[in-house]
N, C-alpha and C positions, 0 to 999 in steps of 0.2 A: 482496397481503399483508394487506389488511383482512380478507379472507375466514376468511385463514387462521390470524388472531388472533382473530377472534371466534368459531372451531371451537376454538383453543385455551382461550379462555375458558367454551366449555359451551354457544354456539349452535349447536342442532342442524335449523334446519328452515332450509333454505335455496328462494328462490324468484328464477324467471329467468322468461323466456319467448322464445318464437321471436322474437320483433318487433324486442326488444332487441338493435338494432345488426346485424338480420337473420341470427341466428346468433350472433354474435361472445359475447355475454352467456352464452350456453351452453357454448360452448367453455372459454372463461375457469373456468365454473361447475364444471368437472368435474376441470381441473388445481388447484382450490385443495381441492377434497372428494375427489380419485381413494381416497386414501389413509385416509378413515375414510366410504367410501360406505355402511357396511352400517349405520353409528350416526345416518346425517345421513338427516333428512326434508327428501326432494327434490320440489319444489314447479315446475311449468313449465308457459304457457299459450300457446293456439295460436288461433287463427281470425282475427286481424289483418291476417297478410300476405297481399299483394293488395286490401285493403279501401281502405288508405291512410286508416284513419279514416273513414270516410264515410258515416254511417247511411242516406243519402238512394240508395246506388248498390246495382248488383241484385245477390242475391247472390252470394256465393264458395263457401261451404260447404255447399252442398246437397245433398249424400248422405253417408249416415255413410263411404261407401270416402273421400271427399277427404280428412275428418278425422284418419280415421285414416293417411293417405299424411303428414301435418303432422305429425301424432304420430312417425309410423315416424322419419321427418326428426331429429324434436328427439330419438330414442332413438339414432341414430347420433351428433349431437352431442355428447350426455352420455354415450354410451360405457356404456349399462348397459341392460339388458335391463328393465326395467321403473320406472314411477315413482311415487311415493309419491302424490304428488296433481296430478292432474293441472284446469286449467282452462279455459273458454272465456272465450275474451278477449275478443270480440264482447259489448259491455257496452249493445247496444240490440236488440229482440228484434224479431228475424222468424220468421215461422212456422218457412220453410223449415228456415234456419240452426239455430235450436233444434231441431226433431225430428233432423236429421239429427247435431247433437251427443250427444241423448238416444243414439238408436241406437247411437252410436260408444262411447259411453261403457259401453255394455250390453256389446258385444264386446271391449271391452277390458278390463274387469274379466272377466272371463268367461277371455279367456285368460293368466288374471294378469299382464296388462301394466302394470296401473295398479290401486292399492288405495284411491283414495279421488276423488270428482268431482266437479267442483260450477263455478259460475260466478265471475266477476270483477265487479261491476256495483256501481250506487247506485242500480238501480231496483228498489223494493218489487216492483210487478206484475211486472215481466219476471221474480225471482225465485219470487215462488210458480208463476209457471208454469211454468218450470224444473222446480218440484220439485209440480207437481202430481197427477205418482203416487209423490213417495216416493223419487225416484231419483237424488237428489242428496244430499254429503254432507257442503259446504261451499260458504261463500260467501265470496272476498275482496272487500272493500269498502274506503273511505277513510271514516276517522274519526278523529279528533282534538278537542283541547280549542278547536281554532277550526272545529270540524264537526263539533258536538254533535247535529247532524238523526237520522241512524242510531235514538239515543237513543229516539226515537218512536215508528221501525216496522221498521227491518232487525233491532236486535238483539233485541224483545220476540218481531219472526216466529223468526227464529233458534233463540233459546231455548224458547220453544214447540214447536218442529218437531226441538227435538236435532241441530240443524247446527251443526256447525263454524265460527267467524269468524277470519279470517284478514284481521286490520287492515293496511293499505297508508297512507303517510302520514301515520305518527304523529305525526313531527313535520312535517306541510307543509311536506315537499321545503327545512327547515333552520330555518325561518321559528323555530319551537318551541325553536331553541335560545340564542332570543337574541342571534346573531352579524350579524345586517342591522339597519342601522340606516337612515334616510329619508337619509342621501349614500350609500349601499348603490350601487354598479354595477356590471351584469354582462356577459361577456364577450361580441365575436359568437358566436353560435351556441349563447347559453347559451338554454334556453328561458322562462328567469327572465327576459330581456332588459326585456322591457317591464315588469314588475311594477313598478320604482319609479312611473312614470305611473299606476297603478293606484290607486281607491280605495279599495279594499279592501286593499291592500297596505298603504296608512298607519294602517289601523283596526287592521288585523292588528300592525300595530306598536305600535300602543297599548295593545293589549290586553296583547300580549305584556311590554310595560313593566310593567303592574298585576300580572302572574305573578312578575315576578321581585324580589317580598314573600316569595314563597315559597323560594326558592333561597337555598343556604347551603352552606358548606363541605362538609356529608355531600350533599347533593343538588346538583348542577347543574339547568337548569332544562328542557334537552331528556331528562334521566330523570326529575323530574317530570311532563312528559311522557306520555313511555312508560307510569309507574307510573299516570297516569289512566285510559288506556287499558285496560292489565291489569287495575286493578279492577275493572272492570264484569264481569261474572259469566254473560257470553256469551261473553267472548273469547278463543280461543283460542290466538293467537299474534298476536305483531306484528310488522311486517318494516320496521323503520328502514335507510336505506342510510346506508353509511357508508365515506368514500374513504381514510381512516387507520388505522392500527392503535389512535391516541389514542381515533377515533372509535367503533371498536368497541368497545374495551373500555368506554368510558362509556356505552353503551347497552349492553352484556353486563350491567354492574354495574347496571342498573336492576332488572335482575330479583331482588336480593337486596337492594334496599331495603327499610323499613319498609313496609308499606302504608298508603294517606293515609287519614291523620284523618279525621275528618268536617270538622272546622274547616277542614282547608285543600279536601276536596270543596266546604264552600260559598263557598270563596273564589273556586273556579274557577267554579263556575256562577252565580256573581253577575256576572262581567265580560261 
C-alpha cells in the first residue's frame, strides 16, 4: 500500500532488485505498479545472487550469457518485457564481472530490453571504469546529509560525464528522520540491530538533533532531507523507502517544497 500511494502521489520511478528477498521485492514491485507500468520508471539490479556479498570470492558473472539469464529471471518477475534502468549490483570491481556486464548491457539495449545502464557503487575508480568507453548511463550511489563524501568526486564525475545519479539512502535507512533516539532498539533480525552499540550511530544522532533547527510545521526533517539531496544539481532522483502510506506521502511532498536557502545549506554543512 506504500507503493501504491506514492504512485498516487506522482512517484514515478520505482527501483527493486533481484537480491531483495530473492525475488520476493520484485514480485511485490509489479502488483503495486501492474496498472500504471507505461508512466512508472522501472528501476532493477542484478549480479548479487550467488555472491552472498563477498568481494573476496571468485566470480559469478563472468559472461554477458549469465547476466543476461539474471536479467531474463527479474523480466519474468516484473511481468514486462523490458526495463527502464537496468543495474549491476556488484558494487566492487572485477575485471571479469565488469566486461562481462558491459557486454550484456550492449545486447540488451540493442534488443530494446533495457533503455538505460549503469552501475550501483560508492567507488569513484570502479565507476569510471564502468564507463570508460561511454557506455553507461547512470550511477546509483548513497548519499545523504550524514554522507556528504559523493560531494567530492561521484557527483562532480557524474556531472561532467552527463550520467544520471540515482541517490539510495537519503535518509540513512530512517536515521534522517529523526525518529531514533540513543534508547532506540531494534528487533531480531532487523539489520539496524547493532547500531545503538555503534559510534557512529550516536554522532549520527547528534548531528541529527542540530538539523532539527531546521524542521518546522511546512517541513518535516526526513523531507529536509530529501530536499538536500535534490538540490545538488547532479541528481537525478532519490529513492527513500517508506513502509506507510503516511510515509510516502511525506517524502512524495518533499518534492514540492521550497528549495533550501542558502542559510539553511550552511547550516547543514557546518554540522
Amino acid at each position: 500500500t506504500a507503493m501504491k500511494k506514492a504512485i498516487e502521489c506522482g512517484v514515478n520511478f520505482i527501483d527493486t532488485a533481484d537480491v531483495y528477498g530473492l525475488g520476493h521485492s520484485e514480485r511485490l514491485v509489479i502488483q503495486a505498479i501492474r496498472e500504471h507500468r507505461n508512466n512508472i520508471v522501472l528501476s532493477t539490479k542484478g549480479g548479487l545472487i550467488g555472491h552472498h556479498y563477498d568481494p573476496s570470492g571468485e566470480p559469478v558473472y563472468n559472461t554477458a550469457e549469465k547476466v543476461i539469464a539474471v536479467f531474463e529471471t527479474s523480466l519474468l518477475r516484473l511481468e514486462t518485457d523490458y526495463i527502464d534502468v537496468y543495474f549491476c549490483h556488484i558494487w566492487w570491481d572485477k575485471q571479469e564481472e565488469t566486461e562481462a556486464f558491459l557486454r550484456a548491457f550492449e545486447i540488451l539495449k540493442r534488443d530494446g530490453k533495457v533503455r538505460a545502464v549503469g552501475v550501483s557503487t560508492h567507488d569513484i575508480q570502479y565507476i569510471k571504469h564502468f564507463n570508460k568507453n561511454n557506455e553507461i548511463d547512470v550511477v546509483q550511489l548513497d548519499y545523504n546529509i550524514l554522507n556528504r563524501k559523493p560531494e567530492n568526486d561521484i557527483l562532480p564525475y557524474l556531472q561532467e560525464n552527463n550520467l544520471g545519479a540515482v541517490i539510495r539512502g537519503p535518509l540513512k535507512m530512517g536515521i534522517l528522520t529523526g525518529k531514533f533516539t540513543n534508547k532506540t532498539t531494534f528487533l531480531d533480525g532487523d539489520l539496524r540491530k547493532e547500531w545503538p552499540k555503534e559510534k557512529w550511530f550516536q554522532e549520527d544522532l547528534q548531528k541529527v538533533e542540530k538539523l532539527r533547527l531546521l524542521s518546522n510545521e511546512n517541513q518535516t526533517l526526513g523531507q529536509l532531507a530529501l530536499r538536500y539531496v535534490l538540490t545538488h544539481p547532479a541528481v537525478s532522483v532519490a529513492i527513500p523507502g517508506a513502509k506507510t502510506e503516511k510515509q510516502a506521502k511525506e517524502n512524495a511532498d518533499s518534492s514540492i517544497r521550497p528549495i533550501l536557502t542558502d542559510e539553511e545549506l550552511a547550516h547543514i554543512q557546518s554540522i
